[in-house]
C-alpha positions in Angstrom: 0.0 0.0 0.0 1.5 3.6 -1.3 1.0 6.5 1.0 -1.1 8.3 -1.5 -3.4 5.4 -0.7 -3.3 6.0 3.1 -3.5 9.7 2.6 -6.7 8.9 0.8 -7.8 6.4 3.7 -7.3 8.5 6.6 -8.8 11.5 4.6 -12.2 9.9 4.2 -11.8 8.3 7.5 -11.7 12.0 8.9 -14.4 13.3 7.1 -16.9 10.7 7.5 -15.8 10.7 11.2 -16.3 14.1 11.6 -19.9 14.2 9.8 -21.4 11.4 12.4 -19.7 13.8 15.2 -21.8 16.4 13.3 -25.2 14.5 13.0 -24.2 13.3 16.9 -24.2 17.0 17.7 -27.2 18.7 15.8 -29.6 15.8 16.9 -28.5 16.6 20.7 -29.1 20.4 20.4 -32.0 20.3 17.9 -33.8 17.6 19.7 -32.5 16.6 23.3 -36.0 15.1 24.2 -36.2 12.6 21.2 -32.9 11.4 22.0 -33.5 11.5 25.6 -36.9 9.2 25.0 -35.5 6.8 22.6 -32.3 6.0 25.2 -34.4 5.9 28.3 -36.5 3.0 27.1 -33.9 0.7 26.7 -32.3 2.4 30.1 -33.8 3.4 33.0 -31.9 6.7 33.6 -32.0 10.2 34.6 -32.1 13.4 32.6 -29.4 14.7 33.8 -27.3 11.8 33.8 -28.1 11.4 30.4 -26.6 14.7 29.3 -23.2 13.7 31.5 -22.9 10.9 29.6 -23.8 11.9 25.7 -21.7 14.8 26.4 -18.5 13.1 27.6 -19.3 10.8 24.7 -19.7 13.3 22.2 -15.7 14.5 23.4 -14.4 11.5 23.8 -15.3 10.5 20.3 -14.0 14.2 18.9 -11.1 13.0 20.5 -10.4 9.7 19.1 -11.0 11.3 15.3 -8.7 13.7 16.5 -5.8 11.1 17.4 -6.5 8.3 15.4 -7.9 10.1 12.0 -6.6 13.6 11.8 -3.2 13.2 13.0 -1.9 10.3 11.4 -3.7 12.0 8.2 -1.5 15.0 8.7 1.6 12.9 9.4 1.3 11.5 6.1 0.7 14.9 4.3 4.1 15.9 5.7 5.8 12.5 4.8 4.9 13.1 1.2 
């Protein structure tokens, strides 16, 4: 495998990474009940809870697109 091909890879990777982190984000602040309604059936939990643990989701994923998308994306664009 060249490293135009892994540019290529971790290029998509990013952006299709970063537009469910998108579609993560504008269903939370465009409708916080719906998702809150839909989780809660399945889990017995509270509101506030909730919003703890989609936020610290929502960051921990930006992070790992971060590390394991972006950066190794942008070690290759030097590389070449």
């Amino acid at each position: 495998m060249d490293i135009h091909t892994l540019m290529s890879f971790f290029m998509w990777c990013t952006i299709i990474n970063f537009g469910i982190l998108l579609f993560l984000t504008l269903v939370y602040m465009l409708m916080p009940n719906l998702a809150y309604r839909l989780q809660s059936r399945w889990i017995p939990i509270s509101r506030e809870t909730f919003d703890i643990i989609f936020y610290s989701f929502i960051g921990f994923f930006k992070v790992v697109v971060l590390v394991f998308n972006l950066v190794p994306w942008l070690a290759l664009r030097i590389m070449a």
